[in-house]
C-alpha positions in Angstrom: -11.5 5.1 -15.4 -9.6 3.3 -18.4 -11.1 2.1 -21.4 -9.7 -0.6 -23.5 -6.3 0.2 -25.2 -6.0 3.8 -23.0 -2.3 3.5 -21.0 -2.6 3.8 -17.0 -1.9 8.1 -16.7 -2.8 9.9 -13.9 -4.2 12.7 -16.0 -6.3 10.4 -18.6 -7.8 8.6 -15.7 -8.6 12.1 -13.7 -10.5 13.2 -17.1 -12.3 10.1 -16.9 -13.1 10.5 -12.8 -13.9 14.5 -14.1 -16.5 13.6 -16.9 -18.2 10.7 -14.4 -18.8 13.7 -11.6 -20.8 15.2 -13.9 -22.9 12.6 -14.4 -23.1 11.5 -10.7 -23.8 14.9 -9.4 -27.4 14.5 -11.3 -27.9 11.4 -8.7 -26.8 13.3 -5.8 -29.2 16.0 -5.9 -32.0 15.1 -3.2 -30.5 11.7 -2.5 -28.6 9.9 0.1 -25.7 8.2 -2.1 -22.8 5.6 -1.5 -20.4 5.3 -3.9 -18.4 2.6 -4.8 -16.0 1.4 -7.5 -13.1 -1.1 -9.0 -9.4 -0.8 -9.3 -8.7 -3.6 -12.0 -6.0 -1.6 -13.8 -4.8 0.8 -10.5 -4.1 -2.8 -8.4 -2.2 -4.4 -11.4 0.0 -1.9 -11.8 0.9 -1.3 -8.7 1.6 -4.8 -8.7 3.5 -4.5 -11.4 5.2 -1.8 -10.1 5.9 -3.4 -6.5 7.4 -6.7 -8.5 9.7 -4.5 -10.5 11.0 -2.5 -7.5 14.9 -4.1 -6.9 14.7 -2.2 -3.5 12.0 -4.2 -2.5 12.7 -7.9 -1.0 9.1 -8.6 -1.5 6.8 -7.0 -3.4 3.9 -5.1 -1.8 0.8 -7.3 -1.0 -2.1 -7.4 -2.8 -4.9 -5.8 0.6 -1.7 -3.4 0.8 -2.0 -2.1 -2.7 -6.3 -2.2 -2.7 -5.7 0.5 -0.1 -3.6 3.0 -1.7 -6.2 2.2 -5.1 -9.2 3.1 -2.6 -7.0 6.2 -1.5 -5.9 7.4 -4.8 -9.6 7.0 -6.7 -11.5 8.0 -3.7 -9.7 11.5 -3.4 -10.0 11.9 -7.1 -14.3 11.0 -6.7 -14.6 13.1 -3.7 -12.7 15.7 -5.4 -14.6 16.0 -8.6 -17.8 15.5 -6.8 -17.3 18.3 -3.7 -16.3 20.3 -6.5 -19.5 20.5 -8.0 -21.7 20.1 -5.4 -22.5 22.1 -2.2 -22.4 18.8 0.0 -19.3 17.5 1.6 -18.0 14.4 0.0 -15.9 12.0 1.9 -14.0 8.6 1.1 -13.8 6.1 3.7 -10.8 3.3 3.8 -13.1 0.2 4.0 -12.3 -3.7 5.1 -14.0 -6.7 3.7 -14.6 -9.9 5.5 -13.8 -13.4 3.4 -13.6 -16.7 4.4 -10.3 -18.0 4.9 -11.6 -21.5 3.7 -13.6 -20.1 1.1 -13.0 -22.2 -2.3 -12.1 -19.3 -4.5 -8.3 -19.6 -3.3 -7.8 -22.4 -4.8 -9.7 -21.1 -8.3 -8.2 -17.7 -9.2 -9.9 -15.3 -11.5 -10.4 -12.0 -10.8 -8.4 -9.4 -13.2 -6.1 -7.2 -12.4 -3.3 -5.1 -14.5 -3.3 -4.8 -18.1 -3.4 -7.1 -20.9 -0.1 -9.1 -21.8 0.7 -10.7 -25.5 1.3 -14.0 -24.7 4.6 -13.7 -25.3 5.2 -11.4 -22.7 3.1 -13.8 -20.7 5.4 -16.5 -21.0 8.2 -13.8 -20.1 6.5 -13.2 -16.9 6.5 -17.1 -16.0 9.0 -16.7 -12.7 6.6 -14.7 -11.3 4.5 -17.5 -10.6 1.4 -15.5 -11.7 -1.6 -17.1 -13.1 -3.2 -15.4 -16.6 -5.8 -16.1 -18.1 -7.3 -14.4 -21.9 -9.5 -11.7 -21.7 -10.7 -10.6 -24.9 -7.6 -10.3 -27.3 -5.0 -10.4 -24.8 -3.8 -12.0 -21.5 -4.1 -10.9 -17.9 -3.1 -11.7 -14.2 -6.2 -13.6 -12.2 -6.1 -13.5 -8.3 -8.5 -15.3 -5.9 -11.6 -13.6 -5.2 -13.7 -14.8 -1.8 -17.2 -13.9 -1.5 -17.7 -10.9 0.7 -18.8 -11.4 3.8 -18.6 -8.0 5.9 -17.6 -4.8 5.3 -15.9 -4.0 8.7 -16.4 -0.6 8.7 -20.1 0.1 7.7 -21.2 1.4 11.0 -18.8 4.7 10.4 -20.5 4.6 6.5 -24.0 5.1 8.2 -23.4 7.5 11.0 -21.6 10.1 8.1 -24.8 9.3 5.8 -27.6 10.1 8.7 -25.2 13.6 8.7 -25.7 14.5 4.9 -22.6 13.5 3.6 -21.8 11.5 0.2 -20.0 8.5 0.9 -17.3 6.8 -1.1 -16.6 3.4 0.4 -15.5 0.0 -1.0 -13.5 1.0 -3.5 -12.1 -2.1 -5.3 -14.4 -4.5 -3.2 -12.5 -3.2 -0.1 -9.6 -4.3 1.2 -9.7 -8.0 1.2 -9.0 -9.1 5.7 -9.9 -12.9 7.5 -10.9 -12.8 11.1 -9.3 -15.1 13.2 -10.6 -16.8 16.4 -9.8 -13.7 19.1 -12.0 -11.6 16.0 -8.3 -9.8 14.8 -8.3 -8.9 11.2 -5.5 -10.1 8.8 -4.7 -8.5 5.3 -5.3 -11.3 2.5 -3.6 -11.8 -0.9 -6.8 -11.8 -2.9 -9.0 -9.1 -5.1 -12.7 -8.8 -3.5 -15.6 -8.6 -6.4 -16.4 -5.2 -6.5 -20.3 -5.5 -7.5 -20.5 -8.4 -5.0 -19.2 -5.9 -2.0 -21.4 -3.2 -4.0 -24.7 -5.4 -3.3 -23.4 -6.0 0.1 -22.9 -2.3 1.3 -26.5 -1.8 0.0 -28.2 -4.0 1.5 -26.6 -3.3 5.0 -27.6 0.3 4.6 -31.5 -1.0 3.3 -30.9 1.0 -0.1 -33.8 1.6 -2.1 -31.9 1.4 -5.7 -28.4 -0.4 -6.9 -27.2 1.3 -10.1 -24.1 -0.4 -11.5 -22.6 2.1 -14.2 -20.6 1.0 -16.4 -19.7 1.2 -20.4 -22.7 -0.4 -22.1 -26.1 1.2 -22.0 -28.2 -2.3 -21.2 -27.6 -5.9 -20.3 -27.7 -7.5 -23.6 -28.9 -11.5 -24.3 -25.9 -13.0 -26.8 -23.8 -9.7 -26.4 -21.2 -9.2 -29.4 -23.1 -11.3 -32.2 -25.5 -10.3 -35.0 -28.9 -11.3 -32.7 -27.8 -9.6 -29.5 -30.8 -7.8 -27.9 -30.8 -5.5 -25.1 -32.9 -6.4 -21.8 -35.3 -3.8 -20.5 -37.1 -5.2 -17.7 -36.2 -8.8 -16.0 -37.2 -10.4 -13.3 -34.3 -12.2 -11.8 -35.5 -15.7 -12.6 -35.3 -14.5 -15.8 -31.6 -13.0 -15.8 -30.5 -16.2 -13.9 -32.0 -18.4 -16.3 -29.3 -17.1 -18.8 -25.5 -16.7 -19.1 -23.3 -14.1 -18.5 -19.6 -13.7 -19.3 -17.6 -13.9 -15.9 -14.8 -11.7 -16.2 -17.5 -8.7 -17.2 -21.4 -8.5 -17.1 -21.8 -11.9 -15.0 -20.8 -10.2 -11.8 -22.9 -7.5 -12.1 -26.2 -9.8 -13.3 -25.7 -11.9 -9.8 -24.6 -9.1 -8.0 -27.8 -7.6 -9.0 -29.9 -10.2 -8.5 -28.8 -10.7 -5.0 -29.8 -7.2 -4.6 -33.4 -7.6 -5.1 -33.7 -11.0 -4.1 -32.8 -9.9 -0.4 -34.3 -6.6 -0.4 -36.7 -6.5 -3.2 -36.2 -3.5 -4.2 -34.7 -2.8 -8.0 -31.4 -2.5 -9.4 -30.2 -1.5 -12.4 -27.5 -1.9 -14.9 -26.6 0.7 -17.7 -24.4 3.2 -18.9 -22.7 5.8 -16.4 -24.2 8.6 -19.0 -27.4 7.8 -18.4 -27.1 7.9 -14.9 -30.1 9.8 -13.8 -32.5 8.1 -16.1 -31.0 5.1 -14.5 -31.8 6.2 -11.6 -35.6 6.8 -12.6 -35.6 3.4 -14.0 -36.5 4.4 -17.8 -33.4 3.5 -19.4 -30.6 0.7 -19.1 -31.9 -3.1 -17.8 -34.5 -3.0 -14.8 -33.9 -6.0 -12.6 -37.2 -6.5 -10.7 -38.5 -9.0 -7.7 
């Protein structure tokens, strides 16, 4: 919804939503979809926005502000989408489980927001955020737990048995801990959105996984003078290399999670190439 450089408008990232319909409504067509997506840049700056606010005594937490990102995107995809298609589209507000002992709390490094000059980094300091360099610049890193549940799945299936496109969690869902008497709690933390992606799949026994994104094909030694895309892996093969972790890596293990559990494919490419994707003849094939 934001390419690199591209300031946070409504209307630039509506265009982007817009132009991804298009694409998506090629997948739609005879097919029983779930969509999901991230919130990177949404969350941060509603962070940012919440930590600016001097009426606010505390700023907004972070499961607080992945709801109003799944609210805000998901009425702009179900938008786009019903407005193309003659199928209803509906976005659901979903929960994800994580461990509240899980080991990524103590190891943040999921992104959110936009990038910072180290300078303004260093102004940011009494905020007590951590950063860490992405690319050219800095950005915020939260803790992201491993998904464990995605609490509302059960409503997810009953409104795909009636025909209806789902859009469900958005941003990795809205990041909860059970406690002993099963009550949910809202966590400060950012779940992996391809992680909950491969999760919602393989509760509903999906048949493919497309992750869209910007680049047409996994690529082995991406942004050198030898890089090489991958058409068709096996997931030994994929795990037997190195992915960056802030960018493809999620999506490779996402992925091969995906088939290992199921095996059935996924596959990673461009969100252009979306039906093709779909068919399996372009982008990186990730078989059992």
């Amino acid at each position: 919804m934001l390419q690199r450089g591209e300031k946070p408008a409504a209307e630039i990232e509506l265009g982007h939503v817009t132009d991804a319909a298009r694409q998506l409504a090629k997948v739609c067509d005879g097919n029983d979809v779930i969509i999901t997506h991230g919130n990177g840049p949404q969350v941060g700056m509603l962070a940012l926005e919440s930590a600016n606010d001097p009426a606010l005594e505390h700023p907004f937490p972070l499961d607080v502000l992945v709801a109003q990102t799944q609210g805000m995107i998901g009425y702009w995809i179900a938008q786009a989408l019903g407005n193309l298609l003659d199928r209803r589209v509906v976005t659901v507000v979903t929960q994800t489980v994580v461990d509240a002992h899980d080991p990524a709390w103590s190891k943040p490094t999921k992104f959110v927001g936009r990038g910072y000059s180290k300078a303004q980094v260093d102004k940011l300091s009494e905020r007590h955020w951590i950063f860490k360099q992405d690319g050219d610049s800095w950005r915020r890193v939260v803790p992201s737990p491993e998904p464990i549940e995605v609490v509302e799945m059960s409503s997810v299936t009953d409104l795909l048995a009636k025909g209806l496109i789902v859009v469900c969690g958005g941003g990795g869902g809205i990041p909860v801990t059970r406690d002993r008497e099963n009550r949910l709690k809202g966590v400060e933390a950012v779940v992996d959105k391809d992680l909950a992606s491969a999760l919602i799949a393989r509760q509903v026994h999906a048949d493919v996984l497309l992750f869209l994104t910007d680049v047409p094909a996994v690529y082995v030694d991406y942004g050198t003078a030898t890089q090489r895309p991958l058409a068709k892996v096996t997931v030994e093969q994929l795990r037997a290399l190195s992915f960056a972790p802030g960018s493809m890596g999620p999506k490779v293990e996402a992925a091969c999670r995906f088939v290992q559990a199921t095996g059935k494919r996924a596959s990673i490419g461009t969100i252009d190439d979306s039906f093709a994707l779909l068919e399996g003849s372009v982008g990186t094939s990730i078989l059992p």
